[in-house]
VOGU-3710 file (C-alpha; in Angstrom, 3 decimals, decimal comma):
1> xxxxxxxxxx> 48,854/229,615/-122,722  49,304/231,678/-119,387  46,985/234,618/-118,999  48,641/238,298/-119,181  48,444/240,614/-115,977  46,589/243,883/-116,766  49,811/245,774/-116,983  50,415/243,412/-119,892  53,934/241,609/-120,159  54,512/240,806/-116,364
11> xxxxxxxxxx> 56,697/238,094/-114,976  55,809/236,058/-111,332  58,693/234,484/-109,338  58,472/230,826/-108,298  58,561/229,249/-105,387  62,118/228,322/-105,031  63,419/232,333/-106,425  61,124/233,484/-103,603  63,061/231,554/-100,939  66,865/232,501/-102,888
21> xxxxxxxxxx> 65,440/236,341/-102,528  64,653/235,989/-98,734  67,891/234,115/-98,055  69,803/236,822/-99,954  68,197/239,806/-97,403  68,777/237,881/-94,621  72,266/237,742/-95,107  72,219/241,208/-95,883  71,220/242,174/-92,469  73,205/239,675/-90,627
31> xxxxxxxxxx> 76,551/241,229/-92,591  75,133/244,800/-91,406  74,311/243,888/-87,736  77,620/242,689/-87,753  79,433/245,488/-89,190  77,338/247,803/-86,226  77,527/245,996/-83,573  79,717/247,986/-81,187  77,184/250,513/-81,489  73,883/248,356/-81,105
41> xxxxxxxxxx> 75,029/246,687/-78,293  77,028/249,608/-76,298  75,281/249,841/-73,009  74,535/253,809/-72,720  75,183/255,571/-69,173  72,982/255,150/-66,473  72,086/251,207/-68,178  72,198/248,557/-64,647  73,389/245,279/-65,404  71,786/241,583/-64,406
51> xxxxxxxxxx> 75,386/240,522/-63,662  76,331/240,508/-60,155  79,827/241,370/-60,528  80,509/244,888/-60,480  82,193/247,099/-63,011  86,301/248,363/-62,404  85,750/251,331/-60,494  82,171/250,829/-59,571  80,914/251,757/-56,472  78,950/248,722/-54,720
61> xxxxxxxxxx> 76,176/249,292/-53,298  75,199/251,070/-50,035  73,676/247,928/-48,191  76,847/245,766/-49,130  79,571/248,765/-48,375  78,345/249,656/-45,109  80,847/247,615/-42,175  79,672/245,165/-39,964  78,676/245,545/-36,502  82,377/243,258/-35,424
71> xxxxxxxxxx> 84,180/245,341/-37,945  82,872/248,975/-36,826  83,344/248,310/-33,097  87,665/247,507/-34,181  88,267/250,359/-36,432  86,260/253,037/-34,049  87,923/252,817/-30,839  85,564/253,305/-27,817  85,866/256,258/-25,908  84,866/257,759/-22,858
81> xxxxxxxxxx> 85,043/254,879/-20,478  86,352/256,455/-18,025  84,021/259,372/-17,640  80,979/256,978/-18,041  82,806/254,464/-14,824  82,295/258,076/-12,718  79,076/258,943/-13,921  77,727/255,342/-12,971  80,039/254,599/-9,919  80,065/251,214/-11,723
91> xxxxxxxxxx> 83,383/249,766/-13,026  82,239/246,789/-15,430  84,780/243,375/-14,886  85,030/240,871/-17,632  86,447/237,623/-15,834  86,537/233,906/-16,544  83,138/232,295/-14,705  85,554/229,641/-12,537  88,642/231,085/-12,636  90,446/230,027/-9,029
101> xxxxxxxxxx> 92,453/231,836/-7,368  91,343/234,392/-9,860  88,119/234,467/-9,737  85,659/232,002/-8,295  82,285/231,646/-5,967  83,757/231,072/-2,487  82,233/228,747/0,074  79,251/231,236/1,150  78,741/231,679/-2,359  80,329/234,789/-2,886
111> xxxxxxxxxx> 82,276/236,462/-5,636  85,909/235,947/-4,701  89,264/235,824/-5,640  92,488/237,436/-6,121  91,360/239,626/-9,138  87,804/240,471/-7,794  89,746/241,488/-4,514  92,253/243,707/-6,891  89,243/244,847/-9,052  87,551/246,674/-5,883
121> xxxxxxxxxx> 90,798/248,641/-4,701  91,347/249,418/-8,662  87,837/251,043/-9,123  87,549/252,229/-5,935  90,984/254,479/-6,744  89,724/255,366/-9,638  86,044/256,679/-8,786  83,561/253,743/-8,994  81,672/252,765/-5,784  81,211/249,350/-6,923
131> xxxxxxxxxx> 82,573/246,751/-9,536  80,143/244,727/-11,793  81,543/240,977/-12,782  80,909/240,238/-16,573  81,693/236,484/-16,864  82,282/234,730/-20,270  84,974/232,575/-21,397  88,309/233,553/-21,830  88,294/233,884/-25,404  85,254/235,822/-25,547
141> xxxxxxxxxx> 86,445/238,955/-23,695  88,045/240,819/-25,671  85,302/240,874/-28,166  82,801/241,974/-25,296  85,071/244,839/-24,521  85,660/245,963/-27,818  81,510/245,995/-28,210  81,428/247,737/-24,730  79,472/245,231/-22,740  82,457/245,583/-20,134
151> xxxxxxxxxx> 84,829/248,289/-19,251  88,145/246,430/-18,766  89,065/242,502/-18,605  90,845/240,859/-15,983  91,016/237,133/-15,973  95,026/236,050/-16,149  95,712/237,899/-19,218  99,077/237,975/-20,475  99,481/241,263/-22,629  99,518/240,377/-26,418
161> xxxxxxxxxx> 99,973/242,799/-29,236  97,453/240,310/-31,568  94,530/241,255/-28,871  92,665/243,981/-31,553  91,153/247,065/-29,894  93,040/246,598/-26,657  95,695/248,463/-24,806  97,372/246,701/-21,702  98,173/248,408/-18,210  100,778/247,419/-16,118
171> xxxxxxxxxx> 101,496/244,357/-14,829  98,949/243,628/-11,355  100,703/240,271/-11,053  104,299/239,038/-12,032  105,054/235,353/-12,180  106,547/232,963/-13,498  105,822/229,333/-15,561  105,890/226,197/-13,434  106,856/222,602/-14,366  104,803/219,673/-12,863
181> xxxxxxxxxx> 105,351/215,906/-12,845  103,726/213,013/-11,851  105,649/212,466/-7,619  107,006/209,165/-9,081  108,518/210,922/-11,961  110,144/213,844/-9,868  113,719/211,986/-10,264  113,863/211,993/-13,761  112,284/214,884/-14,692  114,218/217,968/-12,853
191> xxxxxxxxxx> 114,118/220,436/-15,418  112,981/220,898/-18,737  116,171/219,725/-20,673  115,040/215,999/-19,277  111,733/216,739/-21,165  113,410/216,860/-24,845  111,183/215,082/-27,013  108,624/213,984/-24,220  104,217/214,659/-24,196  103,699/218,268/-22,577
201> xxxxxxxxxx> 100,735/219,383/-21,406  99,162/223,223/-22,001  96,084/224,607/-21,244  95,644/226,562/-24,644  97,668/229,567/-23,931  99,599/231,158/-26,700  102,384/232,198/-24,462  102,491/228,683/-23,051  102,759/226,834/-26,209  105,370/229,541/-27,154
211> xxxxxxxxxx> 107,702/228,969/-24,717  107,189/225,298/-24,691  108,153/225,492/-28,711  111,229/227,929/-27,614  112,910/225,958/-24,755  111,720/221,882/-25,633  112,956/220,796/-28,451  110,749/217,967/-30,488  108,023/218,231/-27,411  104,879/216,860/-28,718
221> xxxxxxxxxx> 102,484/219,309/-27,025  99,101/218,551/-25,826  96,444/221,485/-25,899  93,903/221,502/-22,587  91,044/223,955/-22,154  87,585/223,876/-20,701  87,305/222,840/-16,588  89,934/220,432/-16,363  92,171/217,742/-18,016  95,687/219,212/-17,834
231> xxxxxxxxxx> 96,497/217,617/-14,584  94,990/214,857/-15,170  96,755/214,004/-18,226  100,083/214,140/-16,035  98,298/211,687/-13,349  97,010/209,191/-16,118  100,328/209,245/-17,557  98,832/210,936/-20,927  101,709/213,526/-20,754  104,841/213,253/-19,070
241> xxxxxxxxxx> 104,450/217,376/-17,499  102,665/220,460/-17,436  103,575/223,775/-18,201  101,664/226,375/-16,734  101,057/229,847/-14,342  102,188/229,456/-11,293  98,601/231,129/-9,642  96,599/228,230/-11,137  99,332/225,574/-10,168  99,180/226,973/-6,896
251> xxxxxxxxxx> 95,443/226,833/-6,126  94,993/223,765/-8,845  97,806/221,295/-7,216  95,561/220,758/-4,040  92,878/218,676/-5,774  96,150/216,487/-7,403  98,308/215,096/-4,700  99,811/212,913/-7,235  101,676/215,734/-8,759  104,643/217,934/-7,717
261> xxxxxxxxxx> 105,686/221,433/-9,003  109,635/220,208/-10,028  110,724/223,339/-10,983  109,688/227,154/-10,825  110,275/230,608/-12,196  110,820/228,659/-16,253  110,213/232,702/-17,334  109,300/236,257/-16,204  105,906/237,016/-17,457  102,933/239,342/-15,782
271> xxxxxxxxxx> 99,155/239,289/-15,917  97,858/243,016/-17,096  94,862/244,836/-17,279  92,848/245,260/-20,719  91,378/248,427/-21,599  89,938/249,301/-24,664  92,004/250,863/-27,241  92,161/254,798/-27,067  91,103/255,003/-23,279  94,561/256,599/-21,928
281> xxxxxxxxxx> 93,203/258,617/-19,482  91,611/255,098/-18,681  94,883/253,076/-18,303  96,672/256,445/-16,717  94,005/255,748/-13,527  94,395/252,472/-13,553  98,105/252,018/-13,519  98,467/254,928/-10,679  95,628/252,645/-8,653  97,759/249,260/-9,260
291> xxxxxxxxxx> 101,211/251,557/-8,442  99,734/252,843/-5,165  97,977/249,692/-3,896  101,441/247,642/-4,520  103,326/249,897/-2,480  101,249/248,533/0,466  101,671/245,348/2,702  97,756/244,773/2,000  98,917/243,182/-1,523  101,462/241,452/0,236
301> xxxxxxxxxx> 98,805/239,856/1,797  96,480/239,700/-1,304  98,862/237,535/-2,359  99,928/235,136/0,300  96,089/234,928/1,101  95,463/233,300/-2,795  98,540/232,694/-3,752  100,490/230,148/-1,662  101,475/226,610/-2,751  100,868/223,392/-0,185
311> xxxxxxxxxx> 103,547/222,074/-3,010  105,695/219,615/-0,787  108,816/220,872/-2,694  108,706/223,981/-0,629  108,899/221,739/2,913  111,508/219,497/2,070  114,900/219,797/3,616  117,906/220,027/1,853  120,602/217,299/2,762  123,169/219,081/4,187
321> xxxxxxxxxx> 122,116/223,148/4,013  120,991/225,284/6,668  116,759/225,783/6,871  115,022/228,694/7,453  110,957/228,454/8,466  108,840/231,108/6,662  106,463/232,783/9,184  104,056/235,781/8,039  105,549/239,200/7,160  108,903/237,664/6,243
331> xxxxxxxxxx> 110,749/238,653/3,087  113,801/237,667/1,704  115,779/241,029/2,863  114,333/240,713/6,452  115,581/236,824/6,541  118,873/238,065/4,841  119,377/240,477/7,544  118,581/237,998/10,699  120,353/234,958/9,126  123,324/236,394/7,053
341> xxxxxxxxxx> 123,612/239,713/9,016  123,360/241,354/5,846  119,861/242,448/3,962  121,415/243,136/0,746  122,277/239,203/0,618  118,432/238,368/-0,300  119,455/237,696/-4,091  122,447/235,027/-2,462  119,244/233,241/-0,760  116,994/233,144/-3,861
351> xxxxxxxxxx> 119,539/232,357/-5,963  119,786/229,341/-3,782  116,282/228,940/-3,756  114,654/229,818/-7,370  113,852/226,471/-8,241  111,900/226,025/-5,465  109,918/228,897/-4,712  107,658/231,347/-7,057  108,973/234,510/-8,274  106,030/236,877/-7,555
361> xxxxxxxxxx> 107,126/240,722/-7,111  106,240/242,576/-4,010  107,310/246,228/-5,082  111,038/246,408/-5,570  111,621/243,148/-3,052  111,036/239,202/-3,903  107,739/238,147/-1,048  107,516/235,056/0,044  104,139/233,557/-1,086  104,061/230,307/1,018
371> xxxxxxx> 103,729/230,619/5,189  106,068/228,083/5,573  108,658/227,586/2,845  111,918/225,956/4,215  114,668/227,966/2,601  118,012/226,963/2,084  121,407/229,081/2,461
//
């Protein structure tokens, strides 16, 4: 017989009805939480998250929004560049280090070249006492303008539209693309129709490689850059020619006897001035400067004193033609007017002549570039 609580009549649960009971509440709550849970679990205004991934129309935060140094320097063009050249008498030069006839350390072991001569009469015009010679590589100027380490580039720059934060001047220099071969090659490869299909050499220049891809069909092209190795691969017999500016052919073909410029003038192009993007009063001086300086015979002889080929396609005789001897100050008009009694026939002697001597543009009148280029009429 079980003893009676004091309340008299009581009954105790067991084990095993304790357990059912507890089960039963749990599942109580669970069906409740469950029922709620949109509001339990809302996140209430103002509540950050742990997840790194922020919410549709959040705005990120301050230290991750704010632009990068590269990214600031292209959307905010750089002004003022101009006034600051005058206020310093210092007009800053981003060229290539070894850059000849360009740029380059002469034999005393001073700054020369065609564009550091050019660079002086351009500043000079426009209010600097002195130029200041930036060197990196070529690929690297643009970026050091757009940062303002330099004031304009000039280092063989053909203008391109995919150059960001950069506006273009006139052209300082126009020329032309030049073919060379290997000298044992020069009777089977006259012009770039015999080159269909063949190894071309390039140093890395998009608007080499662009008209190589435009005018050769199938040509496997061969990418140079650095010091050297685009000449060589036409003396090695690594590439069967080379496309590139005539003012590095020109200074370049000394050191390689073995090659031959077989044709010249394959386009029209022009090397131009970079300024940095929003600097018109900028690029207004230094077009007036470039207008004014080519209008003089001192570019004239800028250019013949840099410029001129020792190609031996411009001495050889043609079987059968009259020859004319270059001597200094000639142009085509002034040889027009001594040999053909008429000045205006200059276009009938380069037509004659195109393939074998550069295009560059003396003011409104083809120069001749080489002292002594036989021409033919």
């Amino acid at each position: 017989m079980e003893p009676q609580g004091s309340g008299g009549g009581g009954m105790r649960l067991t084990g095993a009805g304790r357990f059912l009971l507890f089960l039963v509440g749990l599942a109580v709550l669970g069906l409740a939480a469950y029922t709620y849970r949109d509001q339990l679990f809302r996140k209430s205004p103002g509540t950050s998250s742990s997840s790194s991934t922020p919410s549709p129309g959040a705005t990120p935060p301050s230290s991750s929004s704010a632009p990068s140094s590269g990214a600031s320097s292209s959307s905010t063009p750089r002004t003022g560049v101009l006034g600051r050249i005058k206020q310093t008498g210092v007009m800053r030069v981003g060229m290539e280090p070894d850059a000849p006839p360009l740029h380059f350390l002469n034999d005393k072991k001073q700054e020369d070249g065609f564009d550091f001569r050019l660079a002086g009469k351009i500043a000079e015009a426009i209010g600097a006492r002195r130029i200041e010679v930036v060197e990196a590589d070529y690929d690297d100027l643009p970026g050091k303008l757009r940062k303002g380490d330099i004031d304009v580039i000039m280092a063989g720059y053909v203008p391109d539209p995919s150059v960001e934060g950069v506006v273009w001047s006139n052209g300082y220099l126009d020329f032309g693309l030049c073919m060379v071969v290997h000298e044992s090659m020069a009777s089977t490869y006259k012009s770039p129709s015999d080159l269909a299909g063949k190894r071309i050499a390039i140093y890395d220049d998009p608007a080499a490689e662009r008209w190589v891809k435009e005018n050769i069909p199938n040509a496997k092209i061969q990418k140079f850059s650095g010091d050297n190795g685009w000449f060589e691969a036409v003396e090695t017999d690594k590439a069967d020619a080379l496309i590139y500016d005539y003012p590095f052919v020109a200074e370049e073909i000394k050191e390689h006897p073995r090659t031959m410029i077989a044709k010249y003038n394959l386009n029209q192009s022009k090397y131009a001035v970079a300024v940095p993007a929003g600097n018109f009063d900028l690029v207004y001086a230094v077009n007036g400067a470039l207008d004014a300086f080519r209008a003089t015979p001192r570019y004239g002889e800028l250019m013949r004193e840099y410029l001129s080929s020792a190609s031996e396609v411009f001495m050889r005789p043609v079987a059968g033609r009259k020859t004319y001897t270059v001597v200094a100050g000639d142009t085509l008009s002034k040889i027009a007017g001594s040999q053909l009694k008429d000045t205006n026939r200059w276009k009938d002697i380069w037509a004659l002549n195109r393939d074998r001597v550069a295009k560059l543009l003396w003011g409104n009148e083809r120069s001749l570039m080489a002292r002594r280029d036989a021409l033919r009429d």
